[in-house]
C-alpha positions in Angstrom: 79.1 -128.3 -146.2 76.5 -130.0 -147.9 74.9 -133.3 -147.1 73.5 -135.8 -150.1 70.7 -138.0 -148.8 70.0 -141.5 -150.3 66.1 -141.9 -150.6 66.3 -145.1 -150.7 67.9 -145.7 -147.1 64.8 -142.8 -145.9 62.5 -145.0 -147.6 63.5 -147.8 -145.8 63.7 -146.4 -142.4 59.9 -145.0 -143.1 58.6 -148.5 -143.3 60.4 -149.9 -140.6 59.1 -147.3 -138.5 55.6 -147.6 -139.2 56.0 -151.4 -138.8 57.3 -151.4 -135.7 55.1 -148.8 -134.7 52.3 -151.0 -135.2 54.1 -154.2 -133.4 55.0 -151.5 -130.0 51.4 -150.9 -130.1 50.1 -154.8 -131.0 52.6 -155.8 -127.9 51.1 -152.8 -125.2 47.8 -154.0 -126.1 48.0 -157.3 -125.3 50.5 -157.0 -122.2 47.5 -154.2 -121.5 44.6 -157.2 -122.2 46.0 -160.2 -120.8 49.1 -159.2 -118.4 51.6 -161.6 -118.7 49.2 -164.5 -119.6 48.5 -164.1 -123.2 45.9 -167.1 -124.1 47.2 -166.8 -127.9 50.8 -168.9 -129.1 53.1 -167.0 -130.4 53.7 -166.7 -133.7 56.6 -169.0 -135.3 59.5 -166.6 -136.1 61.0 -167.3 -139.4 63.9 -164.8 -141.0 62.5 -161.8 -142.1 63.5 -158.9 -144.2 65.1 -156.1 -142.5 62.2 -153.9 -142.6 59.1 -156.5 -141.3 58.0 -157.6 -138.2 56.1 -160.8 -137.5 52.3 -160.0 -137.3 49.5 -161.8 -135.3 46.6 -163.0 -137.2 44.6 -160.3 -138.8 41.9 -160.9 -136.2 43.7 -159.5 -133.7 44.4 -156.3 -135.8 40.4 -156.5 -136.3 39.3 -156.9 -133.0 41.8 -153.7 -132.3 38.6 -152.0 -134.0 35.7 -153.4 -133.2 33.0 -151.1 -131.6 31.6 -154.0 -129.3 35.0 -154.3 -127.5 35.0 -153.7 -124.1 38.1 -151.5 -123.1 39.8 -149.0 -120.9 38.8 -145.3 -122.3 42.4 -144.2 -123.2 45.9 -144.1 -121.1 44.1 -142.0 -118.1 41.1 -144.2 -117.7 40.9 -144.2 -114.1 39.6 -148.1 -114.3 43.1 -148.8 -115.5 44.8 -149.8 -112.0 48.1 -148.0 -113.5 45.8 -145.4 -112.9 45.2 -145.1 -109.4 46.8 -142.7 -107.4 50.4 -143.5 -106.4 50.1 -143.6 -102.5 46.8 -146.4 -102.9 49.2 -148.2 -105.3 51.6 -148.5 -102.9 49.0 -149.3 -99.9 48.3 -152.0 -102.3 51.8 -153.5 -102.9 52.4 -153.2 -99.2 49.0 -155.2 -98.2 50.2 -157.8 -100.8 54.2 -158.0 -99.1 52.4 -158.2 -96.0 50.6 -161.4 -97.3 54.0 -162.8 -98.6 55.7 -162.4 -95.3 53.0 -164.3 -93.5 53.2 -167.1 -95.6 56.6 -167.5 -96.0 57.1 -166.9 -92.2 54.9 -170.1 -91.8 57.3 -171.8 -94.2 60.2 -171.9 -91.5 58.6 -170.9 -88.3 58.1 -174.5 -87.3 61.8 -175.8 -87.5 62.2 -174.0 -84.3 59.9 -176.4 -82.8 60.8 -179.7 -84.7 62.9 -180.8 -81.4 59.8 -180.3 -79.3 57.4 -181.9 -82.5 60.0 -185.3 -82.1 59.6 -185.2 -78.3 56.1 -184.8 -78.7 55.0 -187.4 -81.3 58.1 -189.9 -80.8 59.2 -189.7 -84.6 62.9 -189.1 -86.0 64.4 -185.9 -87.2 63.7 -186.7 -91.1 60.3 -186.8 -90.4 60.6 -183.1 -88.5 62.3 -182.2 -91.1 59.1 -182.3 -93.5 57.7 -179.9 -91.3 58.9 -177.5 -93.9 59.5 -180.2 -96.9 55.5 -180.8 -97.1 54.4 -177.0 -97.0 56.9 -176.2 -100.2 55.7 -179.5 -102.0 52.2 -177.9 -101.3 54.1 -174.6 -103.3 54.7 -176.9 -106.0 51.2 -178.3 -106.8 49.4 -175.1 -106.0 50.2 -172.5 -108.5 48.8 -175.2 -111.1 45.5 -173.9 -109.8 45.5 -170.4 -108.3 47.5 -168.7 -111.2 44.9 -169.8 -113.9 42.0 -169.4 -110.9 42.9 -165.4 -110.9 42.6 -165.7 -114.3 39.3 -167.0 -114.5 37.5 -165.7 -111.4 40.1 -162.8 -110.7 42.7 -161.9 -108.1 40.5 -161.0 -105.0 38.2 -163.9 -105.0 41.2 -166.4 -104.9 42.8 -164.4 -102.0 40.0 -164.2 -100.1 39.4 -168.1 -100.3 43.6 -169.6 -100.1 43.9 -167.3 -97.2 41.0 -168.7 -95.4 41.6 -172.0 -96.0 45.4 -171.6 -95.2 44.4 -169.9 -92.0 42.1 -172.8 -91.2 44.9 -175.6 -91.8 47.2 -173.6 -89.8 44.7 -174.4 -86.9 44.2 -177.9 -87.6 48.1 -177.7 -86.7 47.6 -176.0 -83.9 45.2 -178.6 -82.7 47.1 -181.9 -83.9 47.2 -185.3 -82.0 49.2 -187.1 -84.0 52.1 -186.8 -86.4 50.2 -188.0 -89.6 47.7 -185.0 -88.9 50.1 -182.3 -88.5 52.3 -183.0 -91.5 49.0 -183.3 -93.7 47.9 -180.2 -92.6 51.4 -178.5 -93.2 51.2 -179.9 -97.2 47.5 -178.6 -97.1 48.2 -175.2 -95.4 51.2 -174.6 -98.3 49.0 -175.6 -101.3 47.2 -172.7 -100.1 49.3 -170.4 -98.9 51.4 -170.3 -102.4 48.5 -168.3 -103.6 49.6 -165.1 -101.7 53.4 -165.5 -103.7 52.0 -166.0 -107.2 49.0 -163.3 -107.1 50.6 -160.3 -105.0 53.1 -160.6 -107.5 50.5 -160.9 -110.1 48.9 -157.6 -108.4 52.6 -156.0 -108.8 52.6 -156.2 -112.6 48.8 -155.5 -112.8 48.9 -151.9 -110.9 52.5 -150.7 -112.1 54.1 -149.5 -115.4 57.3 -151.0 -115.9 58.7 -147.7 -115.1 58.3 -147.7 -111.3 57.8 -151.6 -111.0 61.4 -151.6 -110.6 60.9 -150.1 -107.2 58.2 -152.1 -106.3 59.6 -155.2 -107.4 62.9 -154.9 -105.2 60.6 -154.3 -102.1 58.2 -157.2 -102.8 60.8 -159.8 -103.7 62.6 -158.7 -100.3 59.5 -159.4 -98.4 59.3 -162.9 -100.0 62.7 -163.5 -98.3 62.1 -161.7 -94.8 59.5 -164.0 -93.6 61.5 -167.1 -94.1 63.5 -165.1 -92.1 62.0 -164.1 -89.3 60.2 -167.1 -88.6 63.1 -169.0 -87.0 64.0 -165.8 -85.2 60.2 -165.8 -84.1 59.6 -168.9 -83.3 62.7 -169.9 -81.4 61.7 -167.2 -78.5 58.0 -168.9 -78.4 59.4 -172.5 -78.5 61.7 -172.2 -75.7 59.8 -169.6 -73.6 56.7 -172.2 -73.4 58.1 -175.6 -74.4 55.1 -176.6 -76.4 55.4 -176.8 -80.4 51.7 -175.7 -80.3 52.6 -172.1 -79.1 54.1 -171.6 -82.3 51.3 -172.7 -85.1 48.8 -170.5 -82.7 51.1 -167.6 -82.8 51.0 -168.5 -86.8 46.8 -168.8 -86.7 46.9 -165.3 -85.5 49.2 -163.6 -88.1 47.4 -165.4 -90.8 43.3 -164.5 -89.5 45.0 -161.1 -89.0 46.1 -161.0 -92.6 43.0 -162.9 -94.1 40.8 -159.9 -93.0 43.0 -157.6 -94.3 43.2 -158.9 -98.0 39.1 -159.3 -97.5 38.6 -156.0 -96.6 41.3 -153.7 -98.5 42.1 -155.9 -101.8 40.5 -154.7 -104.8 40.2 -156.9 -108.2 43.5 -155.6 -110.2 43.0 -157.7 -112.8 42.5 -156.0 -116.1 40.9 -158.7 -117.8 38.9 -159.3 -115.3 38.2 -156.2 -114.5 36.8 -155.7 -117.8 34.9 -158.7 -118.1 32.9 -157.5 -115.0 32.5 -154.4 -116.4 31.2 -156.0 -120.1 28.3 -157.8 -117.5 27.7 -154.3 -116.0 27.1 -152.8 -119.2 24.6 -155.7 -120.6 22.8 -155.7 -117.4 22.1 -151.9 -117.4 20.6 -152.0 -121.1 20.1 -155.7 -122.3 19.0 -154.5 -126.2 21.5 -151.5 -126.5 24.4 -153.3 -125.1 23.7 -157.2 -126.4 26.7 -157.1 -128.5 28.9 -155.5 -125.8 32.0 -158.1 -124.5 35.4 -158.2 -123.5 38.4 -160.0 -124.7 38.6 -162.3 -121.8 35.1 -163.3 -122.7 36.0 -164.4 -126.7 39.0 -166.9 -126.4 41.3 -168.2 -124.0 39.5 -169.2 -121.1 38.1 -172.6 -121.9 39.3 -175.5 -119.7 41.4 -177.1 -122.7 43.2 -173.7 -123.4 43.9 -172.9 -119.2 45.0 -176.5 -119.3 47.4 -175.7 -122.2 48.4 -172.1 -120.6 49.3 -173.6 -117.4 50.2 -176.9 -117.6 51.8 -177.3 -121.2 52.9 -174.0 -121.9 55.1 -173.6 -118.9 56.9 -176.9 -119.7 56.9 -176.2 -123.0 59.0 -173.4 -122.6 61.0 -174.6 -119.6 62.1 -177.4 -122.6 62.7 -175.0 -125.0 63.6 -171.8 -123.9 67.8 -171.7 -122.9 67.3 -168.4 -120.8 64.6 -170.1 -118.9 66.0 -172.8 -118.1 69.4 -171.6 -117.5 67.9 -169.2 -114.9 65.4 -171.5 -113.2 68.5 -173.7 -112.2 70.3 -170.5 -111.1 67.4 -169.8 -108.5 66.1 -173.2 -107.8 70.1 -173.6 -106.4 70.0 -170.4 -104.1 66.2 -171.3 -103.4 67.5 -174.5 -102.3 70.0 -173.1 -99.9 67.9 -170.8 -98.3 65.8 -173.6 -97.0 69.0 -175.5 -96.6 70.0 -173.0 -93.8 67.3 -174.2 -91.6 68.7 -176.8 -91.1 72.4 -176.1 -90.8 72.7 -172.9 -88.9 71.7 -175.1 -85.9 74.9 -177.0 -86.3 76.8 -174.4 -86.7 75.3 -171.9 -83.5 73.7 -174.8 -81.7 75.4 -177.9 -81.7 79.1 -176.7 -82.4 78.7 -173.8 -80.0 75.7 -174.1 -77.6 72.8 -172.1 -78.6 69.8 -172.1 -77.4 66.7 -172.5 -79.9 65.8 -168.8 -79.3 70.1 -167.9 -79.3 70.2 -169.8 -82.7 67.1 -168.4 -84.2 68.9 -164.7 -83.6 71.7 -166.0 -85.6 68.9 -165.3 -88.8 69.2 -161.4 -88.2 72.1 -161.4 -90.2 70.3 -162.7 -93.2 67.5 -160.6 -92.6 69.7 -157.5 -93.2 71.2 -158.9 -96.0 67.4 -158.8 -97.6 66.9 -155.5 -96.0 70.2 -154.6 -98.0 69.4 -156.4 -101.7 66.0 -154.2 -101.6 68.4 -150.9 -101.8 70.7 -152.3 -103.8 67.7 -153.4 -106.4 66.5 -149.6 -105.6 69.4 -148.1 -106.9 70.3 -150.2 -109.6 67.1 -149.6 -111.5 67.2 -145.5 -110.9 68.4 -145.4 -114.6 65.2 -147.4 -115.6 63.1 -144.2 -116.5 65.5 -142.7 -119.0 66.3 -146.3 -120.7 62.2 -146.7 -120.9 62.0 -143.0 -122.8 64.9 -143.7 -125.3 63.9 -147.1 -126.1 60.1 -146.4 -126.9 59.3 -148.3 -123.8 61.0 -151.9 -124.6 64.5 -152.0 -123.1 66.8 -154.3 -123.4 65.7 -156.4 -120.6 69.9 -157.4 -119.8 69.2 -153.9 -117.5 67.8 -155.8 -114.9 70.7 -157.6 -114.6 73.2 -156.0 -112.8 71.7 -157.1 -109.5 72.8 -160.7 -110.1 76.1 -159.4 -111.4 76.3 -158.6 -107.6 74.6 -161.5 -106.0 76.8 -164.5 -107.6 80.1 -163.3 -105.9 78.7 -162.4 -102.6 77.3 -166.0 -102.9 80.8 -167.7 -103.4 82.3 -165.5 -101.0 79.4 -166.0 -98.1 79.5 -169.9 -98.4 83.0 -170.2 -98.0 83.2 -167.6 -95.3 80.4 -169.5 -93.2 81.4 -173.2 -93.9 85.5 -172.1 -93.0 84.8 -170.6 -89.9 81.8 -171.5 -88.3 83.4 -174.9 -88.2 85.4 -174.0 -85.9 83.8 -173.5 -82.3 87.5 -171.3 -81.1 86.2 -168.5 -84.0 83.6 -166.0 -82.9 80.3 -166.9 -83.2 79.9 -163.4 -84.5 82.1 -164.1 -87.9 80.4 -166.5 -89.0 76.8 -164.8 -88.2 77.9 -161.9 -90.7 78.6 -164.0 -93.3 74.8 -165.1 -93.3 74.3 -161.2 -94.7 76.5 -162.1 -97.8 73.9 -165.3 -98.0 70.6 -162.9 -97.5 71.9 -160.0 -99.5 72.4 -162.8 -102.8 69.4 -164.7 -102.5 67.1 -161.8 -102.7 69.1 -159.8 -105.3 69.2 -163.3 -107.4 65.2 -163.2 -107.3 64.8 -159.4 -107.6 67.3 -159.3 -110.9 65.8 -162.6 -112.5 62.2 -162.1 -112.1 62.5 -158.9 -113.3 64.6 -160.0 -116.3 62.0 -163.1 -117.2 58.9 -160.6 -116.9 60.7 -158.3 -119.4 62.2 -160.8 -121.6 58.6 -162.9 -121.8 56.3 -159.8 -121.5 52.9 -161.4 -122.2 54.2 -164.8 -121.6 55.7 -164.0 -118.3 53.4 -166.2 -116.1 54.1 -169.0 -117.8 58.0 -168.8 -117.2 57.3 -167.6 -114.0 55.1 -171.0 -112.9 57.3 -173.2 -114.6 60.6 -171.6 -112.4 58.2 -171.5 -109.3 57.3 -175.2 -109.7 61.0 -175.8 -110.3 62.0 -174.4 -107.4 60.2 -175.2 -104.9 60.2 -178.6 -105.3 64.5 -178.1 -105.1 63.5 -176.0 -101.8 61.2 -178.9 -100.2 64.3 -181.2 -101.2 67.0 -179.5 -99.7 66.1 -179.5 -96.3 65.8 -183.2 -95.9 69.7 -183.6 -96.8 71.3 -181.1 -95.8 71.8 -182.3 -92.1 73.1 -185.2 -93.5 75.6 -183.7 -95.9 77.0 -181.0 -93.0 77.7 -183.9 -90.9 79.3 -186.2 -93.3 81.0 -183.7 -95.0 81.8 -181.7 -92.0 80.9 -178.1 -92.2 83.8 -176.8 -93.8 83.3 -179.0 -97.2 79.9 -179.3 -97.0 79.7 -175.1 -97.5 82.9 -175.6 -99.9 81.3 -177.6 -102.4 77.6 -174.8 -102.3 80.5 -172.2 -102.8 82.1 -173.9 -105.9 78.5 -175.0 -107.5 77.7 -170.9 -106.2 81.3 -170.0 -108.5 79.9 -172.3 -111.1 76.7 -170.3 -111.9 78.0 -166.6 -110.9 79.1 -165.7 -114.2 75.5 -166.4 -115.6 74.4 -162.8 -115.3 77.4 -161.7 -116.9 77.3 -164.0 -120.2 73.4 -162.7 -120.6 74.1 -159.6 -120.5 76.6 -160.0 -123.5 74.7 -162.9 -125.2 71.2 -162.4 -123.9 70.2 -160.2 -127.3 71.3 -163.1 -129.4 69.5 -165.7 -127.6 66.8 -164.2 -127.3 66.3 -163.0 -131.4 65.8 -166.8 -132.1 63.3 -167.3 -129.2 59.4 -168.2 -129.8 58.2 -167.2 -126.4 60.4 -163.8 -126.2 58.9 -160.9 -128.0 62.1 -159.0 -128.6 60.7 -155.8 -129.4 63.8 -154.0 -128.2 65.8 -155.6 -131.0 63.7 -154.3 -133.5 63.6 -150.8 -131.8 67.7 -151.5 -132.0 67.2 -151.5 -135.5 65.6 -148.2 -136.2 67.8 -146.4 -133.8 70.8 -147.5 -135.6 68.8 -146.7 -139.1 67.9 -143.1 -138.0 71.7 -142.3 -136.9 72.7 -143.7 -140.2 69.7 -141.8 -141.7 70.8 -138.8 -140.0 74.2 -138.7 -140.9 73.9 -139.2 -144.8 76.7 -138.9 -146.4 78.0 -135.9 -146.0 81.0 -133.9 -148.6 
């Protein structure tokens, strides 16, 4: 048998292999450089021939040279935080979840003691009720500032000072004589505790690989959702056990000093720019004439106030506008955002008022979304144990529809938990305990909606992840401030049964989104700015070595 090659097709293949060699390498550098917060705009695709790849300005392909550029020594660099040892990596990511849970238990802990808030201060429910509305508007304005102030001045700095501050509005809560007081402080206290959620996940991305981020990922992203949580759990047993709404924001004061210290004392800087940058100084300080012309990228472009402006004001919006995966997604997760928050506020009508609860008795009735989380992170586990071997045979660009099948899961467990809740805990003759498990259905698809999504937007956007990240963080959480101060409202006019009816029909709505990007996703995203799309192209020379390899054959 012999086999007749065409030259031609070998020729071919050659270039397109050395091109998108050189466009695997251009992308690791800059994820490398910048994270997922390149300062340059991405080139304007236009169609190309089957063997070229869009290119970046030849300066960047210069500066890829250039003696004076301060980088890390090769893939083992030890100043590399993918570099440091596994077990301090993971120390790290569980400091940061740590972090995430305090603030996110301070997002719900006080609804537990918005009864004793009204008796207190003489105001209505709805104004209770922004107990937790005003610290997620404060989520909304702060990433504005503390995702491009990591940039500039690096992660730990802006830990150290949001924590602080957040821990010091915390006790002006604790010490409040008035309404007005308390629900300023609340709005204050969240503009700075959403610094925790956008820069321990920031510290995720900066000290794994996307091999084992996976991993990571799922258990962060469940930590997001177990303090909501357990603050309600918490808090009920303090509220009813003293009878004093204070009891609860000093029991918050605590867990937040107790956290503060612990980010100012363990948190390194993981920021490679940054980290860089410092070390650039370092260098010019030790020998001023040898190392004069010594400097790091952060140092050259990109971090002016007009271009952090555009990165984290414009861009984000600019692709929220623009980009269909983005936006189809950030409506996906600002919904089940939305009804997480919502559940505050209507699992007390369902335990308490429909079957007598007791705060702390109603607060308990939150376990069963707590192991719902606890299950989504195993589930997210598993369903990335592939990830490895898809990393290895696509040349380390996947197709990011691999993150996906977490959502696959979440949107039917969605439909059926918000039917299953709203059909029988309206009925005070069902168990209280059937209704309760269908919260795990509710837990278990929030988190695996965020652990699949964020994973699929960091992957999709690569170095301009942060921006679709802050424009879906702003998104939502102004759809989780909102929630809450309806949703009472709509479970009694409604009635509980079709007030959970019509979440599980907008829930059936949006479940097969997962599904149609995993069989569309590629095609969307070949004619997107912001997505890189290096897998497609790596698509390409797999299917031109087969057809290489195969020749034609007599």
């Amino acid at each position: 048998m012999a086999t007749i090659h065409q030259p031609t097709a070998s020729s071919s293949s050659a270039t397109l292999q050395s091109t998108l060699g050189e466009e695997i390498l251009r992308t690791e550098r800059r994820i490398e450089e910048y994270g997922g917060d390149d300062p340059e705009e991405p080139p304007v695709k236009s169609p190309l021939p089957d063997n070229a790849t869009s290119r970046r300005p030849s300066s960047t392909h210069k500066d890829e040279h250039d003696p004076n550029l301060v980088r890390f020594e090769g893939p083992d660099d030890m100043g590399n935080p993918h570099n440091w040892s596994r077990t301090y990596r993971w120390f790290l990511t569980m400091i940061c979840s740590l972090l995430t849970v305090n603030v996110t238990f301070a997002s719900s802990a006080p609804t537990s003691a918005a009864g004793l808030v009204q008796q207190e201060f003489g105001v209505s429910s709805e104004v209770a009720d922004l107990l937790t509305s005003l610290f997620l508007v404060g989520y909304v304005a702060g990433p504005i500032f503390w995702g491009p102030g990591s940039e500039v001045f690096g992660r730990r700095p802006v830990f150290i000072l949001t924590m602080t501050c957040y821990t010091l509005f915390i006790l002006g809560q604790s010490l409040a004589q008035n309404a007005p007081t308390l629900l300023i402080t609340r709005f204050l206290s969240g503009f700075f505790a959403c610094a925790p959620l956008t820069n321990a996940g920031g510290v995720i991305v900066d000290i794994w690989d996307p091999v084992a981020r996976g991993t990571a990922s799922s258990v962060f992203v469940s930590m997001v959702f177990l303090g909501p949580v357990l603050g309600p759990v918490v808090a009920g047993f303090i509220a009813q056990d003293t009878g004093d709404f204070r009891w609860v924001f000093w029991v918050m004061f605590i867990f937040a000093g107790v956290c503060s210290a612990l980010a100012a004392v363990f948190l390194p800087e993981t920021y490679g720019p940054r980290i860089l940058e410092l070390h650039a100084r370092k260098l010019r300080k030790e020998d001023p004439v040898k190392n004069k012309d010594l400097y790091a990228e952060a140092e050259k472009h990109g971090w002016d106030f007009a271009s952090l402006i555009d990165r984290t004001i414009k861009r984000p919006f600019k692709m929220l506008a623009s980009e269909l995966i983005l936006l189809l997604i950030t409506i996906y997760m600002c919904f089940i955002y939305g009804i997480l928050y919502g559940l505050f506020e209507a699992v007390p009508i369902i335990f308490a008022e429909k079957r007598g609860f007791t705060v702390s008795q109603t607060g308990l009735a939150f376990i069963g979304v707590g192991i719902g989380v606890v299950l989504s992170c195993f589930v997210g586990i598993y369903t990335s144990r592939s990830y490895p071997a898809l990393v290895k045979e696509w040349r380390g660009f996947p197709p990011p529809e691999h993150r996906l099948y977490g959502g696959m899961i979440a949107g039917p467990s969605m439909v059926i938990g918000a039917f299953w809740l709203g059909w029988t805990g309206a009925y005070p003759d069902v168990h209280w305990a059937v209704p309760a498990v269908s919260l795990l259905f509710i837990g278990m698809s929030v988190t695996l909606v965020f652990i699949s999504f964020i994973s699929y937007l960091v992957d999709t956007y690569l170095m301009y992840a942060a921006s679709a990240l802050a424009a879906n963080t702003i998104a939502r959480s102004a759809v989780g401030a909102a929630f809450p101060l309806f949703t009472v409202q709509m479970y009694h006019g409604m009635g509980i049964q079709w007030a959970s009816t019509l979440i599980g029909l907008v829930a059936l709505l949006l479940a097969p989104m997962p599904f149609l990007f995993f069989r569309y996703g590629a095609r969307i995203r070949a004619g997107s700015r912001f997505a890189p799309g290096v897998d497609l192209r790596i698509r390409r020379e797999i299917e031109e070595e087969k057809g290489g390899k195969k020749g034609v054959e007599v």
